[in-house]
C-alpha positions in Angstrom: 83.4 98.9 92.0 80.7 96.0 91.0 83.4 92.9 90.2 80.3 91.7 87.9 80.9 94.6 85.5 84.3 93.3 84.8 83.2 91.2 81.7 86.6 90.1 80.3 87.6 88.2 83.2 85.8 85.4 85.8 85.0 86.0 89.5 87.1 83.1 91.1 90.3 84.6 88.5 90.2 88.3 90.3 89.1 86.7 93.3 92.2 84.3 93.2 94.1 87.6 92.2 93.2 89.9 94.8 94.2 86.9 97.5 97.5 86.9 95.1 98.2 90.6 96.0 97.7 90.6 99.7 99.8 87.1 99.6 102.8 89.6 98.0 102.2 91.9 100.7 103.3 89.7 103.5 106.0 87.8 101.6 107.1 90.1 99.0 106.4 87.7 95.4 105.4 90.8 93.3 107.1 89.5 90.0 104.3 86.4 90.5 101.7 89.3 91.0 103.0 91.4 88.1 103.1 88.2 86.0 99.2 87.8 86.4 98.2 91.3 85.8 100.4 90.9 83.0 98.8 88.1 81.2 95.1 88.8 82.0 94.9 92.1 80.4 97.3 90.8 77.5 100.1 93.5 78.5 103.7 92.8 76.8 105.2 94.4 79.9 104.3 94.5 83.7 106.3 97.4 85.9 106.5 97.6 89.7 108.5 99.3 92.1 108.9 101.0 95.6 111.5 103.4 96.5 112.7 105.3 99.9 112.9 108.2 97.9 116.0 109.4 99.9 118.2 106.0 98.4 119.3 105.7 95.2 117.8 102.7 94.5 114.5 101.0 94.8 113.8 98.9 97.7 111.8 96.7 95.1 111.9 96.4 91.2 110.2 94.0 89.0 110.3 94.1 85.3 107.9 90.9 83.6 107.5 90.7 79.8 106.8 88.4 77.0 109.7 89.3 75.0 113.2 89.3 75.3 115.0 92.9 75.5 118.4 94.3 75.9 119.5 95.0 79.8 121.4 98.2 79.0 118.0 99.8 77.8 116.5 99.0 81.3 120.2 100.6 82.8 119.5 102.9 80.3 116.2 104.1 82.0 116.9 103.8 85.2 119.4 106.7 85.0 116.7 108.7 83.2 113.0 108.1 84.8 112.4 111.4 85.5 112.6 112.2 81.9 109.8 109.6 81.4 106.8 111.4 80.0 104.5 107.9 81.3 105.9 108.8 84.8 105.5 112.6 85.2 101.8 112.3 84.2 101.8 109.4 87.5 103.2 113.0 89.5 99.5 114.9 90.3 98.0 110.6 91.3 97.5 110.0 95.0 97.3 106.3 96.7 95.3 103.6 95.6 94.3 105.9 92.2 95.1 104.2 88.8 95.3 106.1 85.4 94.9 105.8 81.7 97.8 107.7 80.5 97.0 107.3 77.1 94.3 109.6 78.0 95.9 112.3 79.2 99.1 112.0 77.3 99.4 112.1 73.2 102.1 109.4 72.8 102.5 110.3 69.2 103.5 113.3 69.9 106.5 111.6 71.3 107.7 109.1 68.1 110.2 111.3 66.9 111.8 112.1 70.7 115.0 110.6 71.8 113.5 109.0 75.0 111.0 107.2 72.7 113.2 106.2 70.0 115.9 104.9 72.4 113.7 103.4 75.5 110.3 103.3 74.5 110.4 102.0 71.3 112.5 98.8 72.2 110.9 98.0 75.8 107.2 98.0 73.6 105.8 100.8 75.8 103.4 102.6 73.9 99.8 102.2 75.7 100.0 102.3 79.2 97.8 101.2 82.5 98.9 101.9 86.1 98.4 103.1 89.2 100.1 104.9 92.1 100.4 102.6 95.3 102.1 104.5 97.5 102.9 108.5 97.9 104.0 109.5 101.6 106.8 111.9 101.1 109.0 109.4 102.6 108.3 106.1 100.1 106.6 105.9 96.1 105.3 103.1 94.7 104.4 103.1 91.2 103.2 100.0 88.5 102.0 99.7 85.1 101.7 97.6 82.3 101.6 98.3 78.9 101.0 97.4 75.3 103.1 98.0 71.9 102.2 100.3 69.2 101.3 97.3 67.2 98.9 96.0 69.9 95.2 97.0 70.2 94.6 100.3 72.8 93.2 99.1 76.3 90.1 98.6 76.5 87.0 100.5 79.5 87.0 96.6 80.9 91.0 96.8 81.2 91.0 100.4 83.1 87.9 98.9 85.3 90.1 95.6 86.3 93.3 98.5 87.4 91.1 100.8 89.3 89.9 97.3 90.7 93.1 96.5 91.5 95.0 99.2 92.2 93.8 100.1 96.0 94.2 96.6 97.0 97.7 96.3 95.7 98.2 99.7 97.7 97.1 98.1 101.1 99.4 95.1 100.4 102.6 97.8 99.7 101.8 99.3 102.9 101.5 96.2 104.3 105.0 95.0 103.2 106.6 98.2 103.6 105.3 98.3 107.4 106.0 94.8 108.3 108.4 93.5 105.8 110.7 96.7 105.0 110.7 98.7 107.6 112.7 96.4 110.9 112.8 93.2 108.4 111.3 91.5 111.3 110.1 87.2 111.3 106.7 88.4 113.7 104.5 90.8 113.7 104.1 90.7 116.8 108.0 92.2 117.3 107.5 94.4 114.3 105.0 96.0 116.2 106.0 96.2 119.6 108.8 97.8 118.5 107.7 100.9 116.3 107.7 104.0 117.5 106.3 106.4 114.4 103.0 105.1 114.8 100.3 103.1 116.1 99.9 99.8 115.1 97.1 97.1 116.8 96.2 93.7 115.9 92.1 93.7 116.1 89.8 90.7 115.9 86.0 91.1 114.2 84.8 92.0 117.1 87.6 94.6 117.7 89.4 93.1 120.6 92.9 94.4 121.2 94.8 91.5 120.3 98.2 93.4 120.4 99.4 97.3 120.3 102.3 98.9 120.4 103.4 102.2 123.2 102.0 104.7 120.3 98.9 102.7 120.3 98.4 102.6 123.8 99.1 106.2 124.3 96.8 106.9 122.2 93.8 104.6 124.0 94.9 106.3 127.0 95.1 110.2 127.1 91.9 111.0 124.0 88.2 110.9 124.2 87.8 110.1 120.5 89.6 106.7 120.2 90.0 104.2 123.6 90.3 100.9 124.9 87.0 100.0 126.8 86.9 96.9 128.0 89.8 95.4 125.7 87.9 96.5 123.0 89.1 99.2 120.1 86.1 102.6 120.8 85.9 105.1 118.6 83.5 108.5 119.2 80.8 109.5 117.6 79.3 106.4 117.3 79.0 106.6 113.3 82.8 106.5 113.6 82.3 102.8 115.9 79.8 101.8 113.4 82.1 102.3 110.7 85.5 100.9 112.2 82.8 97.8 113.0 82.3 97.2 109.3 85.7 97.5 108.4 86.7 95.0 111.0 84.1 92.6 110.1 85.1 93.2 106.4 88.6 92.3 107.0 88.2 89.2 108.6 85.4 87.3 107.1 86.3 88.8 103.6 90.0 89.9 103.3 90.0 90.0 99.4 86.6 91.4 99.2 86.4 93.8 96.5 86.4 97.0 98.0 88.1 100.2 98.5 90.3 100.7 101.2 88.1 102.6 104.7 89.7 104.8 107.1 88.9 107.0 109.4 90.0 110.7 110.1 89.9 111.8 113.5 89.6 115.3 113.4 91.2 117.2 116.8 91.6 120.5 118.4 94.4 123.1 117.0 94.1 121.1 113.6 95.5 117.8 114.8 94.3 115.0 113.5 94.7 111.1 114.1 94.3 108.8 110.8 93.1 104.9 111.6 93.7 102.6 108.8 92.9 99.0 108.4 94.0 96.6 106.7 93.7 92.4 106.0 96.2 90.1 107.9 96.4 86.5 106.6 97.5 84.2 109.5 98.8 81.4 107.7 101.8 84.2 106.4 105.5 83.2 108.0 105.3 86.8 109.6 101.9 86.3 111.4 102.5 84.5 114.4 98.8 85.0 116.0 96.7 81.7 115.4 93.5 83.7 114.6 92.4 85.7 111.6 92.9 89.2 112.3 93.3 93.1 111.2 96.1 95.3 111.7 95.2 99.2 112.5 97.5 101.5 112.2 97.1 105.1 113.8 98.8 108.0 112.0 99.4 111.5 113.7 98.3 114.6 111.1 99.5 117.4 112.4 98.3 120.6 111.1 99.4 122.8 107.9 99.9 126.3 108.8 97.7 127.6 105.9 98.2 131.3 106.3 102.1 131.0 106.0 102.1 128.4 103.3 99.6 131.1 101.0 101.7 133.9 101.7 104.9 132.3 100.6 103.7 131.0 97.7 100.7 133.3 96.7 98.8 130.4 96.2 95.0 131.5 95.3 91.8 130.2 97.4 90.6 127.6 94.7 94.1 126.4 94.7 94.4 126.9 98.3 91.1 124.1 98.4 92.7 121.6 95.8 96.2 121.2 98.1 93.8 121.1 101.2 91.8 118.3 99.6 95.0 116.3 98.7 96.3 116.7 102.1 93.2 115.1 103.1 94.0 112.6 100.9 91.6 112.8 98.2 91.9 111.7 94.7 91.5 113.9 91.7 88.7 111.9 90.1 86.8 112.4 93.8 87.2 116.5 93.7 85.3 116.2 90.5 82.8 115.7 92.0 82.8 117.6 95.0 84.4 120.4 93.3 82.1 120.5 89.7 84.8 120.6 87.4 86.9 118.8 85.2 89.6 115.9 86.0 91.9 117.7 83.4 90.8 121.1 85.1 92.3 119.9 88.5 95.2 118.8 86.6 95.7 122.1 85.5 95.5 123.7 88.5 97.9 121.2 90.2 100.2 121.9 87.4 100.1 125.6 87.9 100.5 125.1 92.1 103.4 123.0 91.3 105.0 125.7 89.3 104.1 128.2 91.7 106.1 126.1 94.7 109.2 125.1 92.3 108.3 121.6 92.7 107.3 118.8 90.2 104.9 116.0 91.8 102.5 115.2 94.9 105.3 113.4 96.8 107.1 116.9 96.5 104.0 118.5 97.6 103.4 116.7 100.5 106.9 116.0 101.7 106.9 120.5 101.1 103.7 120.6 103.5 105.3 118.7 105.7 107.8 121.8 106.0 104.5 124.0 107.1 103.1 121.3 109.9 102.8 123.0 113.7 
């Protein structure tokens, strides 16, 4: 997205933001992040958190607003989210992807409920803005900020500073999930010389193997598509060098730059396939202890769905069959619009009715369910 068409708000203030956000990622000051988003879109109420979804409670939860409330209705909620109507439209969203709910939810249809009369009403959560950050079957990561009835409606500008947002604030959860969260280590370099679920590597501009872990190494070693030539991180075909080139460059000479997140799926034989990520590392950060900026990659393993069992068990159609292999791929809705000519709310629909069919109620049930089906 064109930062220049964001006419509410000044370059340097979203620049300054976006450096913000990655800033969170390696030290974990999301109330400070929430705080800004907060009071440049003129939200009462900023909302973030991440969750292992098998623990009770979230490994981070921030609550910012400009009024003062009464703690048992935040208790209150916690003990109830699922019966939040804000939150179950969040369910069909994939990473990165932020939504007007207001648009696909009638919120006056829900004055007169019990949820809105007893948590709504008093937290001043009428209009709402947010986006889903993170949606692995293992960890969710939702924000959103919102306005009062009595406030004015958000605004195109205000949805076009979240979908801004929203994928860079995804990179930096995955960022402090992987380095922060998950062994709570002082260095990246230990953090990733010690994990085993995937590759991780520490690149330079030029795509110089600065550090990589045994999964990463393995990985150089035994395939054609993806090697270590020279020191150097190689992908094959060369469009795939040419990209992970740009990225790199990206990265490093322009951390913050406003851009969606690349990556790059490596597509195997028998269905396999191996996912390269990358993502900004700031080297001044405490948990950075290389004295040169840098890029971490991470490799994921995709191991394939066994289609022909998952559509028998659940008599899933071949339109719907397309729509779950698309969000395995990870696409967003509001890309299969597009490349599938119909409607956002159509795709909606369809999800809704997959859903039903496989007695589950969200994508982080869907994919932790295709998960089930992987070879």
């Amino acid at each position: 997205m064109d930062i220049t068409k964001i006419t509410n708000i000044s370059l340097p203030i979203v620049s300054e933001l976006i450096g913000q956000i990655y800033q969170a990622g390696l030290d974990g000051h999301w109330a400070d992040v929430m705080e800004k988003i907060r009071r440049i879109t003129h939200s009462n109420k900023a909302i973030f958190f991440l969750q292992k979804l098998d623990q009770p409670r979230p490994l981070a939860f921030e609550v910012i607003t400009n009024f003062d409330y009464d703690p048992i209705i935040l208790q209150q909620y916690l003990v109830s989210t699922l019966d939040d109507p804000y939150l179950q439209i969040t369910g069909h969203l994939s990473e990165g992807e932020a939504i007007y709910i207001n648009e696909h939810l009638d919120v006056m249809s829900l004055v007169e409920t019990n949820f809105y009369q007893r948590i709504l009403l008093p937290m001043k959560s009428h209009y709402a803005l947010g986006g889903c950050l993170v949606r692995d079957g293992v960890y969710e990561s939702i924000y959103s900020i919102n306005r009062g009835p009595d406030d004015p409606p958000y605004q195109k500008q205000d949805f076009d500073l979240i979908t801004l947002l929203t994928p860079h604030l995804s990179r930096a959860v995955q960022i402090y999930k992987d380095l922060t969260l998950y062994k709570r280590y002082s260095a990246i370099s230990k953090s990733i010389l010690d994990k085993s679920d995937k590759g991780l590597l520490v690149c330079d501009e030029n795509g110089r193997i600065l550090l990589a872990n045994l999964f990463a190494n393995q990985e150089l070693e035994g395939n054609e598509d993806i090697k270590d030539i020279d020191q150097h991180l190689t992908l094959a075909p060369l469009a795939y060098q040419q990209k992970l080139k740009q990225c790199l460059i990206q990265c490093v000479s322009q951390p913050h730059a406003v851009c969606e997140q690349e990556s790059i799926l490596l597509q195997r034989a028998g269905g396999e396939a191996l996912l390269v990520s990358i993502a900004p590392l700031n080297p001044n950060s405490q948990f950075v202890d290389i004295d040169q900026p840098c890029c971490l990659v991470t490799l994921t393993k995709q191991n394939a769905v066994r289609w022909s069992t998952l559509i028998k068990q659940y008599g899933l159609t071949p339109k719907e069959v397309l729509l779950v292999q698309a969000i395995n791929r990870k696409k967003k809705l509001q890309e299969l619009t597009v490349e599938m000519g119909v409607s956002y709310n159509t795709l909606a629909t369809h999800l809704k009715a997959i859903y039903k069919k496989m007695g589950i109620h969200s994508q982080a049930e869907l994919i932790v369910t295709l998960g089930l089906f992987r070879s």
